[in-house]
PAKOL-419750 format. One line per field, with one value per residue (C-alpha): residue number from 1; x, y, z. Coordinates in steps of 0.02 Angstrom, whole numbers, m for minus. Layout:
% residues N
n: c(NUM / ...) .
c1: c(X / ...) .
c2: c(Y / ...) .
c3: c(Z / ...) .
END
This chain:
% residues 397
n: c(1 / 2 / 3 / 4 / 5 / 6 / 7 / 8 / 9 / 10 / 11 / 12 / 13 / 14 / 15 / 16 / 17 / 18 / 19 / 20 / 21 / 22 / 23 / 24 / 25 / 26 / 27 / 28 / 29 / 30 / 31 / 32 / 33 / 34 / 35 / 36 / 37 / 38 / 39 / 40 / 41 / 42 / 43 / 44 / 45 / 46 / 47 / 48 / 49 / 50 / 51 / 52 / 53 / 54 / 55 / 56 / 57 / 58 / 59 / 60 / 61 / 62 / 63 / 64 / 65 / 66 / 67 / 68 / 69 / 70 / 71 / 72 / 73 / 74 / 75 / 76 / 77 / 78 / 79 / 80 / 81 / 82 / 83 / 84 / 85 / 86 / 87 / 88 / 89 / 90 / 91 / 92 / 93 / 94 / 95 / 96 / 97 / 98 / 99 / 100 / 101 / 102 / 103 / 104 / 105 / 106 / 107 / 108 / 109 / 110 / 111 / 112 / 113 / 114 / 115 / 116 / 117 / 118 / 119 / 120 / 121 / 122 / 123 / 124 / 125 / 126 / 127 / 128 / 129 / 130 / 131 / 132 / 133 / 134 / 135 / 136 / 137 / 138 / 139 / 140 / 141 / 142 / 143 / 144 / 145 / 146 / 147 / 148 / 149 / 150 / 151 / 152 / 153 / 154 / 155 / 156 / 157 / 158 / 159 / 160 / 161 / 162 / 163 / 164 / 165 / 166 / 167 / 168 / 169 / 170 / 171 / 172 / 173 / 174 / 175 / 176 / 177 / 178 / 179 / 180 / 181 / 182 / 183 / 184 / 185 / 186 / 187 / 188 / 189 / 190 / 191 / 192 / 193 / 194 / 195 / 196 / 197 / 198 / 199 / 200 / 201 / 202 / 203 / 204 / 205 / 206 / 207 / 208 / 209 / 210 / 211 / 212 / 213 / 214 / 215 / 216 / 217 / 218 / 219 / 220 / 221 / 222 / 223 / 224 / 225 / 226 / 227 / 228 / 229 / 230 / 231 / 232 / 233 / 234 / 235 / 236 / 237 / 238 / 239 / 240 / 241 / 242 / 243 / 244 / 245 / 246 / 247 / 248 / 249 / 250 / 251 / 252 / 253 / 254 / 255 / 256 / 257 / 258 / 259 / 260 / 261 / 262 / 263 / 264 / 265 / 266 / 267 / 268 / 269 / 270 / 271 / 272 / 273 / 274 / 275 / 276 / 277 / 278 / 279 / 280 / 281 / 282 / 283 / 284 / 285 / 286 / 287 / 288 / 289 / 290 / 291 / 292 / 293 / 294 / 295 / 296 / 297 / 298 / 299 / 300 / 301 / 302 / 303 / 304 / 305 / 306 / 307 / 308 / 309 / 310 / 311 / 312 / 313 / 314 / 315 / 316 / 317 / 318 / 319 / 320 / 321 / 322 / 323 / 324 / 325 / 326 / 327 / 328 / 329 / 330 / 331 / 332 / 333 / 334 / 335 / 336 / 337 / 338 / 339 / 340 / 341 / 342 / 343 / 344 / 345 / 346 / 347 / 348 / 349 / 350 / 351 / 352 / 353 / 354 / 355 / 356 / 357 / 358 / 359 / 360 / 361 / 362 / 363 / 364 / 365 / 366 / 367 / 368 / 369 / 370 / 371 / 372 / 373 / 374 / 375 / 376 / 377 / 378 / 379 / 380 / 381 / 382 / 383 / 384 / 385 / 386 / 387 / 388 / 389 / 390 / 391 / 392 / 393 / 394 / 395 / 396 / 397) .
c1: c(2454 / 2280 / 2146 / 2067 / 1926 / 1927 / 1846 / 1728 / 1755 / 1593 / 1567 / 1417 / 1391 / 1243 / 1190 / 1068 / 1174 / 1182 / 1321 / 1453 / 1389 / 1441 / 1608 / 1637 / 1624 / 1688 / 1890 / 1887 / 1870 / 2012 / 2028 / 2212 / 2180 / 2351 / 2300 / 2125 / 2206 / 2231 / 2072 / 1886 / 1765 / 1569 / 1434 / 1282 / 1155 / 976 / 908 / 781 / 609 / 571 / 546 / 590 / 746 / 726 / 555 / 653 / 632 / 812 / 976 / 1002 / 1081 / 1189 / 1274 / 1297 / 1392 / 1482 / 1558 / 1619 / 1696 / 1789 / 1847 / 1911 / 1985 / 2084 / 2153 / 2023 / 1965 / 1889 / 1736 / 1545 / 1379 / 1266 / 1110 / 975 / 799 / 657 / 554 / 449 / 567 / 735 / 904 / 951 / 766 / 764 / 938 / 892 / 724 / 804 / 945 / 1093 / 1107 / 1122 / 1273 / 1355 / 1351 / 1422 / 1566 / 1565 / 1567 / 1480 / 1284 / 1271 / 1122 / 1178 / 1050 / 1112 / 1270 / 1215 / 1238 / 1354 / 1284 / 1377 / 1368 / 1345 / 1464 / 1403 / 1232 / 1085 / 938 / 1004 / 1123 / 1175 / 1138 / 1109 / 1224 / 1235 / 1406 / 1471 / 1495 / 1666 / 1727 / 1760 / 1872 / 1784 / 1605 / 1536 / 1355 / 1247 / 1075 / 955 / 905 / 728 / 613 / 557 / 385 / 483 / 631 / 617 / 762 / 827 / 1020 / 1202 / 1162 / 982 / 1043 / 1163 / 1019 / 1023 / 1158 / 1076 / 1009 / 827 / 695 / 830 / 764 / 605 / 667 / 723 / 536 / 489 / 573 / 492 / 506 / 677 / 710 / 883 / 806 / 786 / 620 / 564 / 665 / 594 / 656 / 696 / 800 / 900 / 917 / 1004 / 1133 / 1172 / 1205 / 1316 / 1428 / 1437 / 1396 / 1466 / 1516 / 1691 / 1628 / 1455 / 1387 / 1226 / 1112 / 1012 / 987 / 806 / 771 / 594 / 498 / 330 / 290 / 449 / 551 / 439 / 244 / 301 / 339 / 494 / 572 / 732 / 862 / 1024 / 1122 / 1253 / 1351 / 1491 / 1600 / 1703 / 1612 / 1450 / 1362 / 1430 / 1351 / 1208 / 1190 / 1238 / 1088 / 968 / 999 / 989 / 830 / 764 / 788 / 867 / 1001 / 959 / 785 / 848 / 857 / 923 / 1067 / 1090 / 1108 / 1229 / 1328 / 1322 / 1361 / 1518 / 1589 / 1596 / 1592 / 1480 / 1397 / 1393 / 1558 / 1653 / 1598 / 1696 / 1557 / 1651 / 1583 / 1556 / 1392 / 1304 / 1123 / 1122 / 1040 / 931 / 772 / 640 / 572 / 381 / 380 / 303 / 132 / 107 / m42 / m75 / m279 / m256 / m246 / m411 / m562 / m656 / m499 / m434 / m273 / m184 / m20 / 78 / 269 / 240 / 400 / 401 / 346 / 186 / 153 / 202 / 73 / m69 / m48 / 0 / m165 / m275 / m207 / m252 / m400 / m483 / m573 / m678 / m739 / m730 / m937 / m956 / m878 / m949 / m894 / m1015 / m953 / m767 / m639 / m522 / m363 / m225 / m31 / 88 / 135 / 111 / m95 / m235 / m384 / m467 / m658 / m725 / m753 / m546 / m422 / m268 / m100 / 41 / 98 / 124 / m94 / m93 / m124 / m301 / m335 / m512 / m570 / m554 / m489 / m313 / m221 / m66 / 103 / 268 / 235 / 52 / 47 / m105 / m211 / m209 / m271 / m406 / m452 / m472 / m562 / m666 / m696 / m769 / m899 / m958 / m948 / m1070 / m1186 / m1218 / m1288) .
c2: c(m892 / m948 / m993 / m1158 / m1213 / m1394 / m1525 / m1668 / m1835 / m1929 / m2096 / m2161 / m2341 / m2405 / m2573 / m2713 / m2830 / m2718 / m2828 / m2802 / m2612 / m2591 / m2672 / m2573 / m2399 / m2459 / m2501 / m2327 / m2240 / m2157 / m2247 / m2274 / m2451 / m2483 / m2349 / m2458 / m2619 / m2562 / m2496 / m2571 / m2527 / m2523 / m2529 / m2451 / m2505 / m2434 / m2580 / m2501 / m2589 / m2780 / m2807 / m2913 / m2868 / m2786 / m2669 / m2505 / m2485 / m2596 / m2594 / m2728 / m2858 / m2881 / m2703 / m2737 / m2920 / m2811 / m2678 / m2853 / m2938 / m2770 / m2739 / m2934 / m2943 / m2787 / m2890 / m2779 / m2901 / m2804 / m2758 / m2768 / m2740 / m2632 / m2536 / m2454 / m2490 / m2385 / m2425 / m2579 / m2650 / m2788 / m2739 / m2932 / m2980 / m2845 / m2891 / m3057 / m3024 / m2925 / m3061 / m2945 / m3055 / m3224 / m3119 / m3086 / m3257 / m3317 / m3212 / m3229 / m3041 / m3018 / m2926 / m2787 / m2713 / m2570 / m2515 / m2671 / m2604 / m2428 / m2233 / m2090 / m1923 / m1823 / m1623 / m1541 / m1392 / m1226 / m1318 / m1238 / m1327 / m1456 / m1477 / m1649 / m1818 / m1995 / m2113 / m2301 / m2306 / m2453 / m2334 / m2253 / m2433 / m2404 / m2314 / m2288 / m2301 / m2349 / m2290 / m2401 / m2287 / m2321 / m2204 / m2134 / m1990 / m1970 / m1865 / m1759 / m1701 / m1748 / m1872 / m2009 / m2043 / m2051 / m1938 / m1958 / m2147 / m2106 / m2071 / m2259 / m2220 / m2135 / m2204 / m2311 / m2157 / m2015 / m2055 / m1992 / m1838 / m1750 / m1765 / m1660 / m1523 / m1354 / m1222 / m1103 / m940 / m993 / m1125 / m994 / m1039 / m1175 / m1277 / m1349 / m1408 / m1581 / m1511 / m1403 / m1553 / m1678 / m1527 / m1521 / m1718 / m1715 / m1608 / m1779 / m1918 / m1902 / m2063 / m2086 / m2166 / m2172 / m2317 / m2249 / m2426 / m2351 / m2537 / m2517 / m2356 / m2279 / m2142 / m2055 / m2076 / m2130 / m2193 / m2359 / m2328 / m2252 / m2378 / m2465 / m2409 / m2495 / m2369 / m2480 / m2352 / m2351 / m2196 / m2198 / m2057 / m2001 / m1861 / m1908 / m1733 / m1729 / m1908 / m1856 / m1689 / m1807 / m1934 / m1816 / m1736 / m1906 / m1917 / m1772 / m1633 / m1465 / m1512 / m1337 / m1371 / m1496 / m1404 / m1522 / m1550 / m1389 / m1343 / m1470 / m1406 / m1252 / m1318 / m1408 / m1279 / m1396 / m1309 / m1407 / m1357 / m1402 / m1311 / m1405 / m1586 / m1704 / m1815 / m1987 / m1999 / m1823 / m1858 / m1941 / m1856 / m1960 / m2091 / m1952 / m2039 / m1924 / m1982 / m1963 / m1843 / m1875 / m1776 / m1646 / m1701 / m1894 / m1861 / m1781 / m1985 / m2033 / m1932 / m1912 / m1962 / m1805 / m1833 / m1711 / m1733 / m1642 / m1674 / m1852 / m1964 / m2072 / m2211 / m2174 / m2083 / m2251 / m2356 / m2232 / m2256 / m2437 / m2451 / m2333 / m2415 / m2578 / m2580 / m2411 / m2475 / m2602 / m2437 / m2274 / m2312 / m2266 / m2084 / m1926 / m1722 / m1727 / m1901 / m1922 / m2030 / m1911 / m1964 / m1884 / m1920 / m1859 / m1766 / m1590 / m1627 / m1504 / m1570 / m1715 / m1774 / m1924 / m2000 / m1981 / m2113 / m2077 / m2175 / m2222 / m2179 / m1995 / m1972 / m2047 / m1897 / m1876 / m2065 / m1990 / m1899 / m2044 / m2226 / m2228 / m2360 / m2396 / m2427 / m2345 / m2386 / m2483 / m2587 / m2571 / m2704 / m2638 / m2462 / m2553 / m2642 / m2471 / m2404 / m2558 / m2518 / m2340 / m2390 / m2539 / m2361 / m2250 / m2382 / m2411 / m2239) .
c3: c(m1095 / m1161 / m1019 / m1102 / m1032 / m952 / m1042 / m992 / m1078 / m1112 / m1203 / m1289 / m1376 / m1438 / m1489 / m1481 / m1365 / m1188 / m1133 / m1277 / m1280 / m1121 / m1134 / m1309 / m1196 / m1035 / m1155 / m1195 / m1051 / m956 / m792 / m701 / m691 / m585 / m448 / m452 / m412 / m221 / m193 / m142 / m283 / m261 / m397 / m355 / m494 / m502 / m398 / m284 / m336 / m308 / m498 / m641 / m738 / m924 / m885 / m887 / m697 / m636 / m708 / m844 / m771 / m920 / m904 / m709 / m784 / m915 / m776 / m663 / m815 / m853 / m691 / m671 / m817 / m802 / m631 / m515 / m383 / m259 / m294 / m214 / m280 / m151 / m125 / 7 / m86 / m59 / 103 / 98 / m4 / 34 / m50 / m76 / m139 / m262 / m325 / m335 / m438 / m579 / m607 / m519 / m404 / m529 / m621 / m458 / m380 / m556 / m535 / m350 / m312 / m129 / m123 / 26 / 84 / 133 / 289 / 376 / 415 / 521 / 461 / 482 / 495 / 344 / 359 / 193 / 166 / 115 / 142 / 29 / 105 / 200 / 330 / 349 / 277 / 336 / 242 / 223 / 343 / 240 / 101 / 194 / 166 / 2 / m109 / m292 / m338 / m485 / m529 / m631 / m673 / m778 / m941 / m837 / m832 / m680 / m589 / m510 / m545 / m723 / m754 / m654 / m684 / m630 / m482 / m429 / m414 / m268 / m180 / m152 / m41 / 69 / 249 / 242 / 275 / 240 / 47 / 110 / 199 / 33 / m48 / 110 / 121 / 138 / 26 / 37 / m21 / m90 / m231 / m378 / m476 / m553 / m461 / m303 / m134 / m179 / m344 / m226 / m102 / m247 / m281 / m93 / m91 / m237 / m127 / m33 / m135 / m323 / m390 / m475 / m603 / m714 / m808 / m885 / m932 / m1080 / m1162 / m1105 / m1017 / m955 / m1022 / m954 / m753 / m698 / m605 / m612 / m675 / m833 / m1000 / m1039 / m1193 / m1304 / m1329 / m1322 / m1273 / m1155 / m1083 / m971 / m901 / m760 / m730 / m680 / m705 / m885 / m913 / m839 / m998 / m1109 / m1073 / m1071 / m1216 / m1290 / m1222 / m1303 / m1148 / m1125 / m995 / m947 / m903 / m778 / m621 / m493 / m636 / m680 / m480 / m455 / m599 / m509 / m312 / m368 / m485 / m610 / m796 / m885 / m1043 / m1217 / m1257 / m1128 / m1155 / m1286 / m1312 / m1420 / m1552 / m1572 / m1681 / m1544 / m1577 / m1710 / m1585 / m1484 / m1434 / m1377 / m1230 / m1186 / m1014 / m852 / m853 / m744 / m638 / m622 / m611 / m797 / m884 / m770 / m785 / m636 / m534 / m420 / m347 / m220 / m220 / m83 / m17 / m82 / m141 / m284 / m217 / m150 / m316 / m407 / m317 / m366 / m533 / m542 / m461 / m573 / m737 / m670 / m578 / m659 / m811 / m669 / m572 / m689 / m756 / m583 / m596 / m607 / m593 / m459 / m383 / m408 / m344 / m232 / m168 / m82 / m55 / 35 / 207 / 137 / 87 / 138 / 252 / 185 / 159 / 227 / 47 / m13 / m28 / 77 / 30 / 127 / 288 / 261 / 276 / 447 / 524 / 421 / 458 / 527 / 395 / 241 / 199 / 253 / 155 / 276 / 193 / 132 / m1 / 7 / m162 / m280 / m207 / m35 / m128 / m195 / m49 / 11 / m124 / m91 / 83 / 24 / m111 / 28 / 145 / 18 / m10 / 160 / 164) .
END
């Protein structure tokens, strides 16, 4: 007997209204919607940021109201909407900000933040780089998870999608943890620690189902200092690594390229490629978008600007720039080769000069040797209260 190869079923809509789009993918997908009815579904939505809704950086609100209203009306009534923001930052006031929160309170579906409810330590088997993970506990609780990403490039690991967004599962700081990893001997080149560490969480935290929001995705320094784009595209699969090829290649990448992908592909034993997805409709490049990437070094867009970036997450990195494209016009006359502005981010960054900027909490250790803007993240005004701080410094001299 023939050996066929197993297939991954993927499903792509596009449209200008997000909330019909979604609902036009989510009635073809394959789900057992009887087994469903006796078990306790979560959405996790890309949520993470205290925002507005519709800039790219959130998940729609619509396609969160779309994924209730399917679930309800196929007599699913257990359901929750939950998330672990980045640090600084309060699950329900960031729901509330980008409008989830309105669309769940009209349908009376509950809002968990889930840090308020303690961890469970979570060992990862046949561990690459790490061991164990730090989960929101309240996650055990239920039985099928729904992830809700949005269509992103992102600094680091180049997307942001069905699986990066789990990370929102993951305990308060133990987000932080996987930017910091050192370097391993078992991550094979280019990838780098933080790749490796996403493929060893998927072992743990693969959602059942994937909602990819591509109504109004992100492209260039994601996941939230980049530019918000209209796609109005929705994907939605099972198989949240297959969604996960399928966006990016609508977004103009080599799923290949994308190492954190492309080692979760190869941690699970999943075989995903292009011969084994079913992609519906099967001429779905037909709405490729190419995205614009993230650039490689943040101090290339700012002349005069030198930033060292060094073990830093997202976040931190986000604040830089938020701050140099607004405030950078008022204080780049001032700049010189011989006279830039240096900053540094991040736990991993070399010794420091008295004249550099150093953001977030990760520089505290080098608090003596610059400006140390506290925070995790600090927000762009405290930067330039710091940057403030060092010009009043120099021309005191």
């Amino acid at each position: 007997m023939e050996n066929r190869k197993p297939t991954f079923k993927v499903f792509i809509a596009k449209g200008e209204n997000a909330y019909s789009t979604t609902r036009d993918v989510l009635k073809r997908i394959d789900l057992d919607i009887e087994k469903l009815k006796n078990k306790r579904i979560l959405l996790k939505p890309n949520s993470g940021r205290l925002v507005s809704e519709r800039l790219g950086i959130n998940t729609n609100p619509d396609v969160v109201a779309a994924v209730i209203d399917f679930f309800l009306e196929s007599g699913i009534k257990d359901l929750a909407i939950g998330e672990s923001p980045i640090l600084g930052v309060k699950a329900l006031e960031a729901l509330e900000k980008c409008g989830i929160a309105r669309v769940a309170t009209e349908r009376k579906i509950p809002l968990i933040d889930l840090d308020n409810h303690g961890s469970l330590i979570v060992k990862i088997p046949h561990k690459k780089i790490i061991d164990h993970l730090k989960i929101c506990q309240k996650i055990k609780e239920f039985d099928f998870i729904v992830s809700i990403p949005v269509m992103k490039t992102h600094m680091h690991t180049q997307v942001s999608l069905g699986l990066k967004n789990m990370k929102g599962c993951l305990f308060k700081r133990e987000k932080v943890k996987l930017h910091q990893l050192p370097f391993s001997r078992t991550i094979p080149p280019p990838a780098k620690p933080l790749d490796m560490a996403i493929a060893d969480m998927s072992k743990v935290l693969m959602p059942d189902l994937t909602v990819i929001d591509g109504s109004i995705g992100q492209e260039g320094l994601g996941p939230s200092a980049g530019q918000a784009r209209f796609v109005g595209l929705i994907i939605a699969s099972r198989h949240c690594l297959a969604a996960d090829w399928i966006a990016s290649r609508l977004m103009g990448l080599n799923p290949r390229s994308i190492h954190h992908l492309q080692l979760a592909i190869k941690e699970t034993g999943q075989d995903i490629n292009d011969d084994t997805l079913l992609p519906e409709p099967k001429d779905f490049l037909k709405w490729k978008v190419i995205f614009k990437r993230p650039p490689e070094k943040i101090s290339l867009q700012f002349k005069n600007v030198i930033v060292e970036d060094k073990d830093a997450c997202s976040a931190c990195l986000s604040s830089t720039l938020m701050f140099l494209q607004r405030y950078y016009k008022d204080f780049a006359d001032y700049l010189t080769p011989q006279f830039p502005l240096r900053m540094a981010v991040g736990k991993g960054i070399g010794k420091q000069t008295e004249d550099t900027l150093l953001i977030g909490n990760c520089t505290i250790k080098q608090k003596d040797k610059g400006i140390f803007i506290k925070g995790c993240p600090p927000v762009a005004s405290q930067i330039k209260l710091g940057l403030d701080k060092l010009i009043k410094k120099k021309s005191d001299l």
